[in-house]
DRENPA-3360 file (N, C-alpha, C; in nm, 2 decimals, always signed):
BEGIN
1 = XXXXXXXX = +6.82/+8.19/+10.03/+6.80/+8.28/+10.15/+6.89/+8.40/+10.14 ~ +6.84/+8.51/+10.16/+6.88/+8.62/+10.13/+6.99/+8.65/+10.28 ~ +7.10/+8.75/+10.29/+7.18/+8.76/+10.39/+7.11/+8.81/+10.47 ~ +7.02/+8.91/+10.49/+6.93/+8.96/+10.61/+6.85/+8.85/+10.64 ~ +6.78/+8.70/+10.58/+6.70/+8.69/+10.64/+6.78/+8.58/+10.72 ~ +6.92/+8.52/+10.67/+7.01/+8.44/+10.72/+7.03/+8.47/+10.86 ~ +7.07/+8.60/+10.89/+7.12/+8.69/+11.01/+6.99/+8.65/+11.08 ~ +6.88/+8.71/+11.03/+6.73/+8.72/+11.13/+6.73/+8.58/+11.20;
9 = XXXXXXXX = +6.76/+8.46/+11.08/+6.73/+8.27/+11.16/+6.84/+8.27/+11.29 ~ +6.99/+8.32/+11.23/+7.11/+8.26/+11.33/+7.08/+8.34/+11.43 ~ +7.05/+8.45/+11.46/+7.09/+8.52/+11.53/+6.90/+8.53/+11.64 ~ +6.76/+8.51/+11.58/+6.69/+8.50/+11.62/+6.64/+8.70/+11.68 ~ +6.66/+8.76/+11.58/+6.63/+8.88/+11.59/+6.49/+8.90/+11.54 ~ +6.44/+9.04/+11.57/+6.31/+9.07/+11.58/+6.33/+9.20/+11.49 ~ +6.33/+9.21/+11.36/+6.41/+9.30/+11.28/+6.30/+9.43/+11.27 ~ +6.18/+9.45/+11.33/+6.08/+9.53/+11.32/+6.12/+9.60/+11.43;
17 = XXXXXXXX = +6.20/+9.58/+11.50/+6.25/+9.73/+11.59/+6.25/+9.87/+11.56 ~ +6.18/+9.94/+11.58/+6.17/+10.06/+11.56/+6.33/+10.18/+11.59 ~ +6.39/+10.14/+11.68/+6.52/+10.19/+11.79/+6.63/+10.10/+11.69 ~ +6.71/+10.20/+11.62/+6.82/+10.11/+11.60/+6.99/+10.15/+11.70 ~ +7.04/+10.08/+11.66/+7.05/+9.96/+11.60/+7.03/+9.89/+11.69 ~ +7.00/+9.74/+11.59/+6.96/+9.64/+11.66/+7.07/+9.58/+11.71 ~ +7.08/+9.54/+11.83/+7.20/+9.46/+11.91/+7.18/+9.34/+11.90 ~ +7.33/+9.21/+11.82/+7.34/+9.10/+11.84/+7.36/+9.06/+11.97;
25 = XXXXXXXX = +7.28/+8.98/+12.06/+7.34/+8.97/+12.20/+7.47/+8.84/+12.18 ~ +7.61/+8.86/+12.27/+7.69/+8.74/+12.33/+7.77/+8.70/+12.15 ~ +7.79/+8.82/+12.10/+7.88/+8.86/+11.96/+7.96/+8.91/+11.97 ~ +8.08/+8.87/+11.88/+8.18/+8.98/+11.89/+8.25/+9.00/+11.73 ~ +8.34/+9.08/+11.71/+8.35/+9.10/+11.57/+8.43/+8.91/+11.46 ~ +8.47/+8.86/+11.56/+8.55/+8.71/+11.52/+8.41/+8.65/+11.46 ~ +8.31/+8.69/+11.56/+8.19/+8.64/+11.48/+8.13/+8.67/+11.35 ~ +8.16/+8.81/+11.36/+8.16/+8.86/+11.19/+8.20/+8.83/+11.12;
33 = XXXXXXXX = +8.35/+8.81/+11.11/+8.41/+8.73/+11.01/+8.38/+8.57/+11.01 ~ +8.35/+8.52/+11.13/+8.23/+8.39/+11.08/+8.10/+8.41/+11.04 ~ +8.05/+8.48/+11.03/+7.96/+8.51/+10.96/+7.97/+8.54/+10.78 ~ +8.06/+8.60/+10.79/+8.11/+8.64/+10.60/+8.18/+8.49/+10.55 ~ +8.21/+8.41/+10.62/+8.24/+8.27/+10.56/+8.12/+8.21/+10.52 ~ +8.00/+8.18/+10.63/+7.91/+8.17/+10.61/+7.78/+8.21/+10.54 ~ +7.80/+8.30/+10.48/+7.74/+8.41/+10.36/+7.84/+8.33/+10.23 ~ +7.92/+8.30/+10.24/+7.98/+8.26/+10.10/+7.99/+8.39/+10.06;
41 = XXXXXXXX = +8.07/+8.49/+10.11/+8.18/+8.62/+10.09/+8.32/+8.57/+10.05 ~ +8.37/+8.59/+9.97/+8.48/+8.56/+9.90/+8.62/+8.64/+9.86 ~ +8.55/+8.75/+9.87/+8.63/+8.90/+9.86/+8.58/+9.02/+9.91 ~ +8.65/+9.05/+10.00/+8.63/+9.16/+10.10/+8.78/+9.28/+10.08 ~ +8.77/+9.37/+10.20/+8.84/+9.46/+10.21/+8.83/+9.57/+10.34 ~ +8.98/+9.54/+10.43/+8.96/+9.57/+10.55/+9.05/+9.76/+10.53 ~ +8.98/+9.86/+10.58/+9.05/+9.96/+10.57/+9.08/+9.96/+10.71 ~ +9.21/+9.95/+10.72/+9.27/+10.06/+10.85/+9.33/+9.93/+10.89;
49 = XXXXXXXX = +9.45/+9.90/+10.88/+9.47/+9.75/+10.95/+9.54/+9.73/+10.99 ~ +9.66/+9.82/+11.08/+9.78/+9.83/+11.13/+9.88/+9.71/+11.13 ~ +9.86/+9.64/+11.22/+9.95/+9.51/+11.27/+9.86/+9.39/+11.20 ~ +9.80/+9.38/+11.15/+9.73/+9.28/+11.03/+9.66/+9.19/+11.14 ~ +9.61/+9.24/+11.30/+9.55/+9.16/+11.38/+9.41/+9.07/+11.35 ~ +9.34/+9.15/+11.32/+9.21/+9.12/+11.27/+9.22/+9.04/+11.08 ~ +9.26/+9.16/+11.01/+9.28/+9.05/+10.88/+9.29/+8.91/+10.90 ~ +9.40/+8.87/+11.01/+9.42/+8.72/+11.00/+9.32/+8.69/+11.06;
57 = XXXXXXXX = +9.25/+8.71/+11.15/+9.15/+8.66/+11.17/+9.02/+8.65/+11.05 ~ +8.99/+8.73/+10.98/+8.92/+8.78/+10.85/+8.98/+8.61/+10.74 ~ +9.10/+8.60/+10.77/+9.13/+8.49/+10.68/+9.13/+8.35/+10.74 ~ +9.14/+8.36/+10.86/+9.14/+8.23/+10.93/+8.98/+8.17/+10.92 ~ +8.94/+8.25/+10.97/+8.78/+8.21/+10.97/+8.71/+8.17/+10.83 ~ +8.75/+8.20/+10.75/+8.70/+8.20/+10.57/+8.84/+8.22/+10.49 ~ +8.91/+8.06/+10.50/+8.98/+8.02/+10.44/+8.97/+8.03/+10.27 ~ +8.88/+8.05/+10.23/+8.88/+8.13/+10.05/+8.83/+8.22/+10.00;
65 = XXXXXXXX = +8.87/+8.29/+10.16/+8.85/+8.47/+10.17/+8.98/+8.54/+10.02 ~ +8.98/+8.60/+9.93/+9.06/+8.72/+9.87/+9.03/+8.84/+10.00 ~ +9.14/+8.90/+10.06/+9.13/+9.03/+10.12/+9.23/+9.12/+10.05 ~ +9.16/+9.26/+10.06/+9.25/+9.37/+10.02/+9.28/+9.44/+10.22 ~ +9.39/+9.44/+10.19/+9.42/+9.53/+10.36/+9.47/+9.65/+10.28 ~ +9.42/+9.75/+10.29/+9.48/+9.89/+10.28/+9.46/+10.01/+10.42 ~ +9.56/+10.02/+10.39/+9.61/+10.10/+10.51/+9.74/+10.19/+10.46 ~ +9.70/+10.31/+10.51/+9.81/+10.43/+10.48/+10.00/+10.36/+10.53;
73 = XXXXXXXX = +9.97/+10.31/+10.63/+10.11/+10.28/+10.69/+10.22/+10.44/+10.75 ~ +10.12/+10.51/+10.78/+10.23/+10.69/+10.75/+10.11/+10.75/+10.85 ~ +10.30/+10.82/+10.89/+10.23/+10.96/+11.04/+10.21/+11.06/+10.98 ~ +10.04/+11.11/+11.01/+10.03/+11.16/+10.93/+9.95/+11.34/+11.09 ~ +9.92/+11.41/+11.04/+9.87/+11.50/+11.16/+9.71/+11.47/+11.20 ~ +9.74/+11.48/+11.32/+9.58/+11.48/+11.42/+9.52/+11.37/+11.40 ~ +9.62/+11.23/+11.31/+9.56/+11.08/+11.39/+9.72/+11.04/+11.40 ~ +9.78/+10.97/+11.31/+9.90/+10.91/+11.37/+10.04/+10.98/+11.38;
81 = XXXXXXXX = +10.02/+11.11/+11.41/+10.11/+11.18/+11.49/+10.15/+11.10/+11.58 ~ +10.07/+11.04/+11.69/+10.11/+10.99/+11.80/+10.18/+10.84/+11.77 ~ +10.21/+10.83/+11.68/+10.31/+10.67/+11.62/+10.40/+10.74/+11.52 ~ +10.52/+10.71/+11.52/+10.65/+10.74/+11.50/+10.60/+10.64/+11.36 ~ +10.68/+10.74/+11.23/+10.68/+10.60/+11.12/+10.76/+10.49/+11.07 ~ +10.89/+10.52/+11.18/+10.97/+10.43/+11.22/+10.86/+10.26/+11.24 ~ +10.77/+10.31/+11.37/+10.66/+10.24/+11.40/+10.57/+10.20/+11.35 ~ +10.53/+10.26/+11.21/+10.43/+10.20/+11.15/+10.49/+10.11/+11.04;
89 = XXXXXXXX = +10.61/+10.17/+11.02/+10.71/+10.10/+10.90/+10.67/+9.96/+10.93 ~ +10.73/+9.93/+11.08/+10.73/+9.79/+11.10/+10.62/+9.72/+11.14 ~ +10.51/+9.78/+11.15/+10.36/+9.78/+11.19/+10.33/+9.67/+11.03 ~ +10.37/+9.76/+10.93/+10.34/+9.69/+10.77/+10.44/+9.58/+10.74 ~ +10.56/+9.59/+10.75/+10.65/+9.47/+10.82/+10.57/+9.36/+10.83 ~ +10.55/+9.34/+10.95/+10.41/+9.27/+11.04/+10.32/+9.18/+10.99 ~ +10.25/+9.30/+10.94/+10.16/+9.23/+10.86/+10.19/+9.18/+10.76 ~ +10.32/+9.22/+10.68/+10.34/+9.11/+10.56/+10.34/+8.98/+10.62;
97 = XXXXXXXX = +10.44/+9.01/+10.70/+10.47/+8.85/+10.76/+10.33/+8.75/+10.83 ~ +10.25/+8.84/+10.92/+10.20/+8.77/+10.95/+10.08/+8.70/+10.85 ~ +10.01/+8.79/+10.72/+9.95/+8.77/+10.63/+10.00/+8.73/+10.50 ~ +10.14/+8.66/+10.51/+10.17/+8.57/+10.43/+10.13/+8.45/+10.41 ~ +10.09/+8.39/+10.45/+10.04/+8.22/+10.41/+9.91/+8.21/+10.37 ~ +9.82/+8.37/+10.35/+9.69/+8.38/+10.32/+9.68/+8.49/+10.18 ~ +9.53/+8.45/+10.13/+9.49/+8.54/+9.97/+9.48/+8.69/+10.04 ~ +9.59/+8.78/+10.08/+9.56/+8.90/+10.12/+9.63/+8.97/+10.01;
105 = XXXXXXXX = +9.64/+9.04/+9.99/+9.69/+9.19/+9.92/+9.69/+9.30/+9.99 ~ +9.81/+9.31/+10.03/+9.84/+9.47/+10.12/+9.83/+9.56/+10.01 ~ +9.75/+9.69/+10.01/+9.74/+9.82/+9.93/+9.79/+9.94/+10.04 ~ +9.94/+10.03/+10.04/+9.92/+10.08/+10.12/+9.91/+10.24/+10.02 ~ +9.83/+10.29/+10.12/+9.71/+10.45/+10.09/+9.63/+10.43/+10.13 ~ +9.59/+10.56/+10.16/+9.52/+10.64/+10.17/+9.36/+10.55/+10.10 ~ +9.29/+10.56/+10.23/+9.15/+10.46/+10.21/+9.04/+10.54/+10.07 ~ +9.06/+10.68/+10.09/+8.91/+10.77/+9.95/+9.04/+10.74/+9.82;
113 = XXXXXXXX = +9.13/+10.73/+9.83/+9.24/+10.73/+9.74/+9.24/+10.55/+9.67 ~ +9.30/+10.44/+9.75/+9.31/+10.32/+9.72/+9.11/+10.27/+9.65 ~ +8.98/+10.32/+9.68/+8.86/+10.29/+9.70/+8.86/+10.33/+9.52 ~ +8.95/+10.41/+9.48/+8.90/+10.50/+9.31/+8.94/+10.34/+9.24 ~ +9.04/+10.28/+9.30/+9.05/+10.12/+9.20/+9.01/+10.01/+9.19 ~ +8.92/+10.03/+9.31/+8.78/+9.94/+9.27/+8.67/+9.96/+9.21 ~ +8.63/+9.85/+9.13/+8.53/+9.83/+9.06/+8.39/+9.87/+9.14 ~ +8.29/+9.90/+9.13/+8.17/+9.94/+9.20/+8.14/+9.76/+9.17;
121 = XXXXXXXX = +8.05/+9.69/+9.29/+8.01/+9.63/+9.31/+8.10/+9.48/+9.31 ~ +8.20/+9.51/+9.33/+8.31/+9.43/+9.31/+8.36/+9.34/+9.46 ~ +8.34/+9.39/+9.53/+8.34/+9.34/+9.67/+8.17/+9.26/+9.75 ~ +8.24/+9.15/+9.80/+8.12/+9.14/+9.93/+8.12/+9.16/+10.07 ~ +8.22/+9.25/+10.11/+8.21/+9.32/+10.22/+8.32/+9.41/+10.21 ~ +8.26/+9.51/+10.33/+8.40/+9.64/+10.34/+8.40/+9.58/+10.48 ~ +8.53/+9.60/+10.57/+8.56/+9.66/+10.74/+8.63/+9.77/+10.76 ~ +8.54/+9.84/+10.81/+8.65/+10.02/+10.82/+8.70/+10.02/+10.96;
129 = XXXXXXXX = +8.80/+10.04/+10.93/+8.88/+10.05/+11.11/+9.01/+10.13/+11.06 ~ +8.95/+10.29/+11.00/+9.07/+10.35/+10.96/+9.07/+10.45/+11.07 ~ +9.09/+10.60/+11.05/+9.10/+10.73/+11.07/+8.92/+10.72/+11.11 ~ +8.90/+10.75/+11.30/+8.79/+10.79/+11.36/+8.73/+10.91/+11.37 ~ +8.75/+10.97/+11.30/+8.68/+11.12/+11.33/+8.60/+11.12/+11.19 ~ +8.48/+11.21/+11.24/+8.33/+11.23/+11.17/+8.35/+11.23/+11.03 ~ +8.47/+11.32/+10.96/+8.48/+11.33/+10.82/+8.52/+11.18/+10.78 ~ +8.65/+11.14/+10.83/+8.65/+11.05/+10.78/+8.65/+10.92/+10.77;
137 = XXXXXXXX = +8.53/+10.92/+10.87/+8.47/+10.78/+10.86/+8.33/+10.78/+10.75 ~ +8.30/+10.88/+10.75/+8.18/+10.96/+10.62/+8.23/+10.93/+10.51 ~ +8.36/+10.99/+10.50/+8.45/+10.95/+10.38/+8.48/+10.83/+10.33 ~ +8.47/+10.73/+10.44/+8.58/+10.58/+10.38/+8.37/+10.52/+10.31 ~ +8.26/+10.59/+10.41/+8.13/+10.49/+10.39/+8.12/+10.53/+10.24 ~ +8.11/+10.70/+10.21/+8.07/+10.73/+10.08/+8.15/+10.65/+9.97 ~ +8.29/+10.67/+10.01/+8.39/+10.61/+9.91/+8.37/+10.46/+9.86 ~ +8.35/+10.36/+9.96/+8.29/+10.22/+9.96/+8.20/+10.16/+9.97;
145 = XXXXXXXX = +8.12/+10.21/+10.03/+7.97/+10.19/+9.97/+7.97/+10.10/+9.85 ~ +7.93/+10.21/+9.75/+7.94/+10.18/+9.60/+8.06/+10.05/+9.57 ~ +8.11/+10.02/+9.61/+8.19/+9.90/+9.57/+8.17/+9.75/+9.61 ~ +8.09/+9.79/+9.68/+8.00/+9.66/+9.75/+7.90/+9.58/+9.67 ~ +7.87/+9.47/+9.64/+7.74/+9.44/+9.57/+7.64/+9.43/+9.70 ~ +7.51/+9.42/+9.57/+7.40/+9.43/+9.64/+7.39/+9.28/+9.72 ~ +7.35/+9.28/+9.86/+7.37/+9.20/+9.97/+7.51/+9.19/+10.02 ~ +7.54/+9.29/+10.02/+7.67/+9.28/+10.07/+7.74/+9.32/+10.23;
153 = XXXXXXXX = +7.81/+9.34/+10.29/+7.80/+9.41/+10.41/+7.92/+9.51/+10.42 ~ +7.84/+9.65/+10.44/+7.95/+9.71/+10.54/+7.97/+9.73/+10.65 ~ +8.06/+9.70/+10.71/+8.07/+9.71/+10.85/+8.16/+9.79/+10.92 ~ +8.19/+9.81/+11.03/+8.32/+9.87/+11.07/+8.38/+9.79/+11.24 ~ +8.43/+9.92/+11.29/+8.50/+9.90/+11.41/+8.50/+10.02/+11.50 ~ +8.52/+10.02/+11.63/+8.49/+10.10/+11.73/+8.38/+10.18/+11.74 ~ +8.26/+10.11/+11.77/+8.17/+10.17/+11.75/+8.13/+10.21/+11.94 ~ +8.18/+10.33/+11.97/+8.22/+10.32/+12.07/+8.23/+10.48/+12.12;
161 = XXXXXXXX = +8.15/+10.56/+12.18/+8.23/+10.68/+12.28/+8.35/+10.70/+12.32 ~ +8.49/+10.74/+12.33/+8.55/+10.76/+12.37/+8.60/+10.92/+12.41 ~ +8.64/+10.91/+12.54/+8.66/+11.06/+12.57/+8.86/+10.98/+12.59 ~ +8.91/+11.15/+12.61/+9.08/+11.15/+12.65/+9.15/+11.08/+12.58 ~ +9.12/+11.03/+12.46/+9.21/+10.99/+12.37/+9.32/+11.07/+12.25 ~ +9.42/+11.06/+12.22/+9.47/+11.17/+12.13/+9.47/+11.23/+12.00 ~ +9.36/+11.12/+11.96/+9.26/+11.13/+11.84/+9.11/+11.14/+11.82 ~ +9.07/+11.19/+11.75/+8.92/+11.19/+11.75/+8.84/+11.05/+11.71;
169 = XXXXXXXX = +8.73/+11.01/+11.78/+8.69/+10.89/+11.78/+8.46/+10.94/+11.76 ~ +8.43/+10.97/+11.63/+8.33/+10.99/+11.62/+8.26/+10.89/+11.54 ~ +8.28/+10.73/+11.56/+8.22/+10.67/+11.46/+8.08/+10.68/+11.52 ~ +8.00/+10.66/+11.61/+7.88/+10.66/+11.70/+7.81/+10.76/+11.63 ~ +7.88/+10.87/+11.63/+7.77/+10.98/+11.58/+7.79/+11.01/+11.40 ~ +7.90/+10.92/+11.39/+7.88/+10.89/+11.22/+7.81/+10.83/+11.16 ~ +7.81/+10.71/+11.23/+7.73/+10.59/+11.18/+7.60/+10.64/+11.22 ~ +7.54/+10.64/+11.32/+7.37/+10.68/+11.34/+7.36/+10.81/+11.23;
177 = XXXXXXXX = +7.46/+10.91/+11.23/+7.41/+11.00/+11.17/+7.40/+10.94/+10.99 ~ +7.45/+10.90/+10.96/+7.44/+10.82/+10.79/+7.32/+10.76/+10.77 ~ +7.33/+10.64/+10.87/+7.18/+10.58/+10.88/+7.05/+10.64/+10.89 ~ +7.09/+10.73/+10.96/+6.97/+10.86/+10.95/+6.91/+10.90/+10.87 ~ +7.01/+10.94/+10.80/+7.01/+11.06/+10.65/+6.97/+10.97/+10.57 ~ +7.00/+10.84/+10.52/+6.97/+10.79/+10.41/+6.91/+10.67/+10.47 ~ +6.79/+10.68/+10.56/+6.67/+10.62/+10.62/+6.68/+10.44/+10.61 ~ +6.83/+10.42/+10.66/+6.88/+10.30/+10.66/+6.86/+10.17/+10.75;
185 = XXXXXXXX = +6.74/+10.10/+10.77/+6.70/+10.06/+10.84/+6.73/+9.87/+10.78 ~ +6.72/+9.77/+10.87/+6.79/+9.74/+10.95/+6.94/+9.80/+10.98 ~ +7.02/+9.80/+11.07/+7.13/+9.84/+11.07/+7.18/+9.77/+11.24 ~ +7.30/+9.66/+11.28/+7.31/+9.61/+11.33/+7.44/+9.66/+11.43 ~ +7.47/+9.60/+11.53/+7.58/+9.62/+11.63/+7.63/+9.44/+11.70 ~ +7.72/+9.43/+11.67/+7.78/+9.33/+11.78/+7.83/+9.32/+11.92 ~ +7.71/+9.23/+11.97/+7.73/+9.29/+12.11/+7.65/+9.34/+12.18 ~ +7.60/+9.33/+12.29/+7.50/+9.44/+12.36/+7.56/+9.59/+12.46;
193 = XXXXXXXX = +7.51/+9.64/+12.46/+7.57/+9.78/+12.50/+7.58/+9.77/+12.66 ~ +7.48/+9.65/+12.69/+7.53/+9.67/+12.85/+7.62/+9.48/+12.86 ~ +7.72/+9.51/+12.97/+7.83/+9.38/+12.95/+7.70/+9.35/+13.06 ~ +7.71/+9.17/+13.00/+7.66/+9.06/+13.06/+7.73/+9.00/+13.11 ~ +7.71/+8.94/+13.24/+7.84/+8.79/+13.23/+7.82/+8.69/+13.20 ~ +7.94/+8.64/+13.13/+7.95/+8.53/+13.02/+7.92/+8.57/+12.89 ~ +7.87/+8.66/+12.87/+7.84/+8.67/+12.73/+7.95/+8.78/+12.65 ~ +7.96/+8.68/+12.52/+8.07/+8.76/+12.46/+8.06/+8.92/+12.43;
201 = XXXXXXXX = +8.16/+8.98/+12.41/+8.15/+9.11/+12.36/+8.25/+9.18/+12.33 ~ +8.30/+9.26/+12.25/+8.40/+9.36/+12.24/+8.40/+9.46/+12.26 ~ +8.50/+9.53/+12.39/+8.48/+9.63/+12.39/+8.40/+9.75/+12.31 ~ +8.54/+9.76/+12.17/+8.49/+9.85/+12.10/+8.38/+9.76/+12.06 ~ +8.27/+9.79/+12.02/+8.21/+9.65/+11.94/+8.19/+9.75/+11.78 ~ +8.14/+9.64/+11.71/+8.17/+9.66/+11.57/+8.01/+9.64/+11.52 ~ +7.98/+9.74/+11.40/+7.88/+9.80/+11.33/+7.84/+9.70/+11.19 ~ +7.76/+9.69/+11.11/+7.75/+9.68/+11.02/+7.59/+9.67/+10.97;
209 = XXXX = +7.55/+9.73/+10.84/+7.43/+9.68/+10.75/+7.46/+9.61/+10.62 ~ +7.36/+9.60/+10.51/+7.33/+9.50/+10.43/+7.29/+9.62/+10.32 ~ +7.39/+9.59/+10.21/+7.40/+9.68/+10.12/+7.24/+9.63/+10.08 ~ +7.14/+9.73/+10.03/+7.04/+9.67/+9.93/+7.00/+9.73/+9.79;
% end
């Protein structure tokens, strides 16, 4: 069974939607990374991973997960200006520690930079939760993409509007706009856009399609 048609049984979607993306209802991203266990994904790679919150979770869930976590770790202008690198120093700190007892590999750089040492098709999933603004979230898709095998997933994080923040946050109109352009249909969201009660969801909720 192929990974899209896996998703279509668990999840009971109706994948001829016209309107994307299609919304997982009473999901959240924990469920993603149960889901890449359950794909028999084995080697992945989270871009943007500050305090290694999510990786551990990436490894908890899919205990013979290989992850690459790369992340700049560095204040850099017009995103982490607003964190001291005092702060992020020990942000990577952190994560060693807390992603010690798991197959991770901290890479720190620069995501279009660390992406040139992967193999194309070398990975079964990407998670981008780097630098939110239009370029370069365009930049981490272009750069990784191609490193994915076929049935693979890329996904991300904050898929989400945000106004008054002190950084730019355009994944919404990155992501739709990609999918667009390169007429990428199914293309999914975790979560429904309006909160239910009782049903799970994450704020930011998190994006992903199926390399083909």
């Amino acid at each position: 069974m192929s990974a899209l048609e896996y998703i279509k049984e668990k999840y009971d979607l109706n994948l001829n939607q016209h309107r994307m993306p299609i919304e997982i209802p009473n999901t959240n991203r924990k469920d993603l990374a149960k889901l890449f266990y359950e794909l028999d994904y084995e080697t992945g790679a989270e871009i943007g991973v500050e305090r290694g919150n999510y990786s551990e979770i990436l490894c908890k869930r899919n205990p013979n997960l290989h992850l690459y976590c790369i992340d700049a770790w560095e204040c850099y202008p017009e995103y982490r200006e607003h964190v001291s690198q005092e702060k992020l120093d020990r942000f990577y700190d952190e994560t060693k520690d807390r992603l010690s007892k798991w197959d991770a590999n901290l890479i720190r750089g620069f995501s279009v930079d660390a992406a040139k040492d992967f193999d194309n098709k070398s990975l079964d999933f990407v998670y981008i939760d780097a630098n939110h603004n239009f370029q370069n979230v365009t930049n981490d898709i272009c750069a990784w993409l191609p490193k994915i095998k076929k049935g693979g997933i890329i996904s991300g994080h904050d898929f989400i509007r945000r106004k008054g923040t002190s950084y730019q946050v355009h994944v919404v109109e990155a992501i739709t706009g990609y999918t667009q352009a390169y007429r990428i249909k199914p293309w999914f969201v975790f979560g429904r856009k309006a909160i239910i009660e009782n049903e799970r969801r994450d704020k930011p909720r998190s994006w992903m399609w199926i390399k083909k």
